[in-house]
N, C-alpha and C positions, 0 to 999 in steps of 0.2 A: 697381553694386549699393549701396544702402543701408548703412549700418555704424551698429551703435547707439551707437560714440564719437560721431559728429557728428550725431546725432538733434537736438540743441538750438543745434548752428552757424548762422550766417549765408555759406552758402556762394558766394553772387553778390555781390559788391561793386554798390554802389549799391540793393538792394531793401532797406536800413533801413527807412524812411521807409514804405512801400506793406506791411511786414509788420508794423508797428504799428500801422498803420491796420487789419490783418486781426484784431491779437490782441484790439484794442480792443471789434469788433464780435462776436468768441468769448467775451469778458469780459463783454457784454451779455448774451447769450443764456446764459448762463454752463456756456459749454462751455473745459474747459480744457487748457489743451498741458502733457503730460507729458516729463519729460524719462529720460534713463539710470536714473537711480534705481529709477524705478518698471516702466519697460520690461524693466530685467535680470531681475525678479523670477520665477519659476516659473512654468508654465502650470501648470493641472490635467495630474495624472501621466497620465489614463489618453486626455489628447489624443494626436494622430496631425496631423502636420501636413504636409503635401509642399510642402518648400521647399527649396532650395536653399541655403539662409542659418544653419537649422538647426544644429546636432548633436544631433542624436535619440539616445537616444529621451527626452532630459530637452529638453523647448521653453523661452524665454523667453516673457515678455506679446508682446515685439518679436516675435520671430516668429509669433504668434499673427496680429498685427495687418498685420504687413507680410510677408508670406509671398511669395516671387516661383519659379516654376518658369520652365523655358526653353523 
């Protein structure tokens, strides 16, 4: 499962190189990678989200965006 401490890791040793070629072409188009900061942040109170990642009934952005049921 996901954890939004390592939203912003490099968790494969050796995909450096191939994920800054990816952020390069996101910086083009200028779509941008967010990291903890902005993820921790509040949902809107009166969302409802079925996640398993959660603690409801207060969501983060993270779970807004990354929502995972089993």
């Amino acid at each position: 499962m996901p954890s939004l401490d390592a939203v912003a890791d490099m968790p494969v040793p050796g995909w450096e190189e191939g994920c800054e070629q990816i952020s390069q072409v996101l910086d083009r188009h200028r779509i941008a990678l967010v990291g903890p900061r902005l993820l921790s942040q509040p949902a809107l109170p009166h969302l409802k989200i079925d996640t398993n990642l959660g603690h409801g009934p207060h969501y983060s952005i993270f779970d807004v965006w990354f929502h995972w049921m089993d």
